[in-house]
C-alpha positions in Angstrom: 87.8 68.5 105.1 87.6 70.6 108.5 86.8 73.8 109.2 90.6 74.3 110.6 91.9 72.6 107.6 90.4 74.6 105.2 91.3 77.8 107.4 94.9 76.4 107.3 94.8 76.5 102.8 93.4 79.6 103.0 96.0 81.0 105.5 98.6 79.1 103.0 97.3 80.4 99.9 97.0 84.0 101.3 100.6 83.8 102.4 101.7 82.9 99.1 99.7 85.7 97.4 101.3 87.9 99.7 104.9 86.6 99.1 104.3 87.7 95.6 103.1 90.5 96.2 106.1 91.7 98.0 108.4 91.0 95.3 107.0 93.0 92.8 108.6 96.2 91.0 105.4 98.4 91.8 105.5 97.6 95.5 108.9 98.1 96.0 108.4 101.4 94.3 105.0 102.2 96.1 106.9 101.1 99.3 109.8 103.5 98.6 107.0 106.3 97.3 105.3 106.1 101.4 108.7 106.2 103.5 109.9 109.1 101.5 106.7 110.7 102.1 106.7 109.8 105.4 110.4 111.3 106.1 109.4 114.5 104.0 106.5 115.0 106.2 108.6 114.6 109.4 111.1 116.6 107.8 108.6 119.6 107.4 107.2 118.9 110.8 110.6 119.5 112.3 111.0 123.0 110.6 107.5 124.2 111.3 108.1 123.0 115.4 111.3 125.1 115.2 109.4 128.1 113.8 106.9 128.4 116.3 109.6 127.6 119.1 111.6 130.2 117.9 108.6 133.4 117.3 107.7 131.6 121.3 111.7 132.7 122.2 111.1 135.9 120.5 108.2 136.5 122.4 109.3 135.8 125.7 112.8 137.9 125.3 110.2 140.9 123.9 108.3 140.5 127.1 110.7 139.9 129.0 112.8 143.2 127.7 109.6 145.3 128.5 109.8 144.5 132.2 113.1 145.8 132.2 
């Protein structure tokens, strides 16, 4: 058998390993576990982005209510 060939089994047998893989309980689960972490994580970004923009607003309207 070829190099390539045997490549080509390997690349087969990977992709069914893989395709098994994919369809179990546990990854679905452990796929589902990471995107709600992910979105709770952007979620909490958010809010902490909008609390420093808003102490920024606060400090500028303090400054700028000094000057006047």
């Amino acid at each position: 058998m070829t190099e390539g060939g045997k490549k080509f089994l390997w690349g087969v047998a990977a992709g069914f390993a893989v395709a098994a893989i994919l369809k179990t309980d546990t990854f679905r689960k452990g796929c589902a576990k990471i995107i709600a972490g992910g979105l709770q994580l952007k979620d909490d970004a958010k809010e902490y982005f909008e609390t420093i923009k808003e102490d920024a607003e606060d400090a500028k309207a303090e400054k700028n209510s000094m000057k006047a």
